[in-house]
PyMOL CGO cylinders between C-alpha atoms (Angstrom):
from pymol import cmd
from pymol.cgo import CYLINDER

trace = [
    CYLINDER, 29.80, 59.33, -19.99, 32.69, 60.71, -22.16, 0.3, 1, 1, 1, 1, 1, 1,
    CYLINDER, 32.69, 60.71, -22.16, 34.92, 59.61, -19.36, 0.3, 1, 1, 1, 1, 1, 1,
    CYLINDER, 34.92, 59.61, -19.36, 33.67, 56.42, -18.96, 0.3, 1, 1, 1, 1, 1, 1,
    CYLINDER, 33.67, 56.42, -18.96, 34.45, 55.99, -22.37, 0.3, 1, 1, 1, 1, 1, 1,
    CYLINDER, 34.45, 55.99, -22.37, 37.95, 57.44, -22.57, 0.3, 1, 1, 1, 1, 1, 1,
    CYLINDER, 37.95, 57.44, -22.57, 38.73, 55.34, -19.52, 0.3, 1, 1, 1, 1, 1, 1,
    CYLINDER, 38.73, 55.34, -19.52, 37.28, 52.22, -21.44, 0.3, 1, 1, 1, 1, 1, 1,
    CYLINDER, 37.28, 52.22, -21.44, 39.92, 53.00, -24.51, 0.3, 1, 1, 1, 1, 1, 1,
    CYLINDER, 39.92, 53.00, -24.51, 42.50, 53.56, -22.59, 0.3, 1, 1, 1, 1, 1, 1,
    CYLINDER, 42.50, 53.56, -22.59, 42.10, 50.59, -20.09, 0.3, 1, 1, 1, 1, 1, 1,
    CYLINDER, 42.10, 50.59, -20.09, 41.80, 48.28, -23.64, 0.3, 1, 1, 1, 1, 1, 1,
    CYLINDER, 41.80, 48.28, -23.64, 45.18, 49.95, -25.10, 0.3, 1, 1, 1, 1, 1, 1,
    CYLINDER, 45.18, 49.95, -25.10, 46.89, 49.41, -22.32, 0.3, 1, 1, 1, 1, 1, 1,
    CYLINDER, 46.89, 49.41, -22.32, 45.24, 45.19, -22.22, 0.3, 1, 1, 1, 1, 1, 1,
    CYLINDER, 45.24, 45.19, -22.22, 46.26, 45.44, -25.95, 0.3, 1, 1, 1, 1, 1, 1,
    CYLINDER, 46.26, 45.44, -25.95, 50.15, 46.33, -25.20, 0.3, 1, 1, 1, 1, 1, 1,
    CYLINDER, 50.15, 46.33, -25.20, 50.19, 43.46, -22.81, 0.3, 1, 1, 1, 1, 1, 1,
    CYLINDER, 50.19, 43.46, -22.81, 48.60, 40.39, -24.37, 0.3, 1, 1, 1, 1, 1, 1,
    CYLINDER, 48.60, 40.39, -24.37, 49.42, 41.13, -28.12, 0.3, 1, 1, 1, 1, 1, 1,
    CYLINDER, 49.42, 41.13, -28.12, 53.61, 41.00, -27.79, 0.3, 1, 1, 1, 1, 1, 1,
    CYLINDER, 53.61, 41.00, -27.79, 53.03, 38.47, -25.47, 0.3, 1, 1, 1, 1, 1, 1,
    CYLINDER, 53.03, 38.47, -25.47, 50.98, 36.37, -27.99, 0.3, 1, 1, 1, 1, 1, 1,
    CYLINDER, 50.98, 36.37, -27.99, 53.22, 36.88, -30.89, 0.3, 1, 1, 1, 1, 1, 1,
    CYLINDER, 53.22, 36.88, -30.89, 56.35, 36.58, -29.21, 0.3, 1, 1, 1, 1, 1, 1,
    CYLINDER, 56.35, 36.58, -29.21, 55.80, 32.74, -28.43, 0.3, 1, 1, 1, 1, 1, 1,
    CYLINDER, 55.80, 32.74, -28.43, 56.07, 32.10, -33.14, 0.3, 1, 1, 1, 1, 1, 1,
    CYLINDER, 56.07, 32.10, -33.14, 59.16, 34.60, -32.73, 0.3, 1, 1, 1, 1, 1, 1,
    CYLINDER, 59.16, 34.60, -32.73, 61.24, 32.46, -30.22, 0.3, 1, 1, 1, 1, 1, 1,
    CYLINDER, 61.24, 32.46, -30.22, 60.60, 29.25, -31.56, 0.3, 1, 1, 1, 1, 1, 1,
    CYLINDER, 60.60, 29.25, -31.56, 62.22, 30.32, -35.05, 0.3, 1, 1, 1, 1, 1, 1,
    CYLINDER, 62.22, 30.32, -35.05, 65.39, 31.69, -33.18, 0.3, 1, 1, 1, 1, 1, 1,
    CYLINDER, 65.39, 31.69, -33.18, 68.54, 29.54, -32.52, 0.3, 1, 1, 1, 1, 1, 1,
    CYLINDER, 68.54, 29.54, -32.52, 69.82, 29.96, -29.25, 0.3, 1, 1, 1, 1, 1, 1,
    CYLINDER, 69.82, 29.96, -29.25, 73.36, 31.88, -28.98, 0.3, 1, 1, 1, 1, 1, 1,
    CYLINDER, 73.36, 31.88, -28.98, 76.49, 31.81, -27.40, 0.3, 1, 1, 1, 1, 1, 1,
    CYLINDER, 76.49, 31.81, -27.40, 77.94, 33.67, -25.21, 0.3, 1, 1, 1, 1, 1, 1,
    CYLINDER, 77.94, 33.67, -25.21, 80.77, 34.18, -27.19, 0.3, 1, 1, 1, 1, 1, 1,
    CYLINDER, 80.77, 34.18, -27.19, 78.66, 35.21, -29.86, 0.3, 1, 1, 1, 1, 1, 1,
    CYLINDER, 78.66, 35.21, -29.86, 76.71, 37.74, -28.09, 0.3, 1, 1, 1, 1, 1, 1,
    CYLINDER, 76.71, 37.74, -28.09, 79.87, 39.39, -26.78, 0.3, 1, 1, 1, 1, 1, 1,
    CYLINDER, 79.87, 39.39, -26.78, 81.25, 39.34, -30.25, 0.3, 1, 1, 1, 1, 1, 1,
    CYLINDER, 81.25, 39.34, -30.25, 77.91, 40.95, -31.31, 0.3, 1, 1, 1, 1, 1, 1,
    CYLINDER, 77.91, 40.95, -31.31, 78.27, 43.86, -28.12, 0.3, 1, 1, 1, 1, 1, 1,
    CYLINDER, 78.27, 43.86, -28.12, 82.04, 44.40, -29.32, 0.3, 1, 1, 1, 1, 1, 1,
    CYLINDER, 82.04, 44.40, -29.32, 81.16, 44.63, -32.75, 0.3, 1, 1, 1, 1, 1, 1,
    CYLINDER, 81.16, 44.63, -32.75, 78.32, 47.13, -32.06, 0.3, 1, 1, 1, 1, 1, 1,
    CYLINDER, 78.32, 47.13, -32.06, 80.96, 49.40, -29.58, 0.3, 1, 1, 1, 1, 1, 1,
    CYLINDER, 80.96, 49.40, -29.58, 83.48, 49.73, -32.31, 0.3, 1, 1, 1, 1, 1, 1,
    CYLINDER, 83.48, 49.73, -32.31, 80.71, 50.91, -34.74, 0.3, 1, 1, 1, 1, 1, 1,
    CYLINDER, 80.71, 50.91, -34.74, 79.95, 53.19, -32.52, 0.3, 1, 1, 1, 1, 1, 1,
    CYLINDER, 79.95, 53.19, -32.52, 82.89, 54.39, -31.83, 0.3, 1, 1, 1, 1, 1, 1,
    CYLINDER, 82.89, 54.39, -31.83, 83.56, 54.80, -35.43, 0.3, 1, 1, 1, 1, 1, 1,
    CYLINDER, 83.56, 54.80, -35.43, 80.53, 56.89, -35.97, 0.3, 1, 1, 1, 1, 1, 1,
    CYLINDER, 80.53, 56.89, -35.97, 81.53, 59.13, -33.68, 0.3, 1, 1, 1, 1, 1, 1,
    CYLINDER, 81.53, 59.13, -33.68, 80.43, 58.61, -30.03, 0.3, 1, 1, 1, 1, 1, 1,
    CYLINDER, 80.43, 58.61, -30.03, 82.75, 58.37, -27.22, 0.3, 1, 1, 1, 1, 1, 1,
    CYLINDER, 82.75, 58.37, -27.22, 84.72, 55.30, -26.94, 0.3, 1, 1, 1, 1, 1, 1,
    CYLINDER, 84.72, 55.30, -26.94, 83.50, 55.25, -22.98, 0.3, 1, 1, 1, 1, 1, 1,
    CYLINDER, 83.50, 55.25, -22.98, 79.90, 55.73, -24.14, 0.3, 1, 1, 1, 1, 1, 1,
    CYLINDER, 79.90, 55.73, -24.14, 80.68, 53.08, -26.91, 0.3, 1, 1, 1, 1, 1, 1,
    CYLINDER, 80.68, 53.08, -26.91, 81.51, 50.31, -24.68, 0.3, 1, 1, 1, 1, 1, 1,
    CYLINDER, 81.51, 50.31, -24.68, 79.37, 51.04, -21.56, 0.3, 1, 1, 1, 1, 1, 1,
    CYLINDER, 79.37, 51.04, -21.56, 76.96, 48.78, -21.84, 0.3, 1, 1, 1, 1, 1, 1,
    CYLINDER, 76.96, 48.78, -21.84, 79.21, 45.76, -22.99, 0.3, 1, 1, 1, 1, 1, 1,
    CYLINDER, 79.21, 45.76, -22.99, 79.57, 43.51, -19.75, 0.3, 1, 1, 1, 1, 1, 1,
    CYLINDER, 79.57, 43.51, -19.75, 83.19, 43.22, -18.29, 0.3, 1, 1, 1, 1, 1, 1,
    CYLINDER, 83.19, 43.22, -18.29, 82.96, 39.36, -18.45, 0.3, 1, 1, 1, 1, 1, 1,
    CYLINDER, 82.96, 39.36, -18.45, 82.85, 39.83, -22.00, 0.3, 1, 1, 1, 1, 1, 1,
    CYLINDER, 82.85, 39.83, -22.00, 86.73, 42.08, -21.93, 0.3, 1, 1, 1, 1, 1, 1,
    CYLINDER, 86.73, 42.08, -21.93, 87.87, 38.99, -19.65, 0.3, 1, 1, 1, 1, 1, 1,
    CYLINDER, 87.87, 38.99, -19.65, 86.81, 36.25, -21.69, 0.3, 1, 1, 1, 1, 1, 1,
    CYLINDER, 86.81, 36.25, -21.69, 88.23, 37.73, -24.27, 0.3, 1, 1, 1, 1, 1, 1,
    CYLINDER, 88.23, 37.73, -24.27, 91.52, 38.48, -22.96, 0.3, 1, 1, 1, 1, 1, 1,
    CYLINDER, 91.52, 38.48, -22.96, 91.96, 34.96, -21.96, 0.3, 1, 1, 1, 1, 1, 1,
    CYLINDER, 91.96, 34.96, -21.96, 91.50, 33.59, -25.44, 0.3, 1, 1, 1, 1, 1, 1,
    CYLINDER, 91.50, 33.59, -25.44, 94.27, 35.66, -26.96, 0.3, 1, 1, 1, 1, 1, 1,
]
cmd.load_cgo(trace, "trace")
């Protein structure tokens, strides 16, 4: 019985995780303005060199800023 019941919570925590972001994420998206890539490569850079100045690594910093965003970069300049 208990584990009927504990299987019933857990089952509806797990529906609950699933449906409710899913729900509220449709008001969320609509409000946003679309970016560009420029601007979400700015946003990376900008996020590495904060990083970087709070102390981490500079290769830690800047791992998880795409290389197309270096390139396009280096091309404008």
């Amino acid at each position: 019985m208990w584990s009927v019941l504990a299987l019933l919570l857990l089952v509806q925590q797990v529906l609950a995780g699933i449906f409710i972001p899913i729900h509220g994420y449709e008001k969320n998206v609509q409000k946003r303005e679309p970016l560009g890539f420029a601007a979400v490569c700015q946003q990376l850079l900008r996020n590495a060199e904060a990083n970087v100045a709070y102390g981490q690594r500079r290769e830690d910093a800047y791992a998880n800023v795409p290389s197309v965003c270096f390139e396009s970069f280096a091309r404008e300049k």
